[in-house]
C-alpha positions in Angstrom: -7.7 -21.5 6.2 -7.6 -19.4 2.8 -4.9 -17.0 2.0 -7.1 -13.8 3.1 -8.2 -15.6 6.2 -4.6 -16.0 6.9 -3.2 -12.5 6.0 -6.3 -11.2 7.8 -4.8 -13.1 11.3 -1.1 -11.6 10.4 -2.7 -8.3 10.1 -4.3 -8.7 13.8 -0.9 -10.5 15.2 1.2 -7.8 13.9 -2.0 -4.9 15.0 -1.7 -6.6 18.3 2.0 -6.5 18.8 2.1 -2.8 18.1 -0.1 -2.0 20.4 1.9 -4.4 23.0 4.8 -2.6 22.2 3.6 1.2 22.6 2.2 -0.1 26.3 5.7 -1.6 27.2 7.7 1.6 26.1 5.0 4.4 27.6 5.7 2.1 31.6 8.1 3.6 33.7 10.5 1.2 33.3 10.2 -1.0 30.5 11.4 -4.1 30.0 14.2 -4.0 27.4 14.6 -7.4 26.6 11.0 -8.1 26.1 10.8 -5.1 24.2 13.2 -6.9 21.4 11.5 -10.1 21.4 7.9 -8.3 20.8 9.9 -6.1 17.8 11.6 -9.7 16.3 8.2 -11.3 16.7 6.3 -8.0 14.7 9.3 -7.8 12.2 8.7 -11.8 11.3 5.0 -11.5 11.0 5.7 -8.2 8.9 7.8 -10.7 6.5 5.3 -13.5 6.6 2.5 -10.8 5.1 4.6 -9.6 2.6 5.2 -13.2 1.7 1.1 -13.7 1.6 0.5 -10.7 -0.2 
């Protein structure tokens, strides 16, 4: 895997935790706990790109 072939999969990771995120807080009751492991999981991939870049 090349370096833009790996930031490019970050990018998605860290696309497709957001979007994870924003369904978990809009449900009636979200789950707080898996709400901070899906924000330490986007924060680490956030690092890792800036690493890449």
């Amino acid at each position: 895997m090349t370096a833009d072939e790996r930031l490019d999969s970050l990018r998605f990771k860290h696309a497709s935790l957001e979007r994870e995120i924003e369904a978990e807080v809009h449900r009636p009751l979200p789950d707080e706990l898996h709400l901070a492991e899906l924000k330490r999981e986007k924060l680490r991939i956030k690092d890792e790109m800036a690493v890449q870049e």
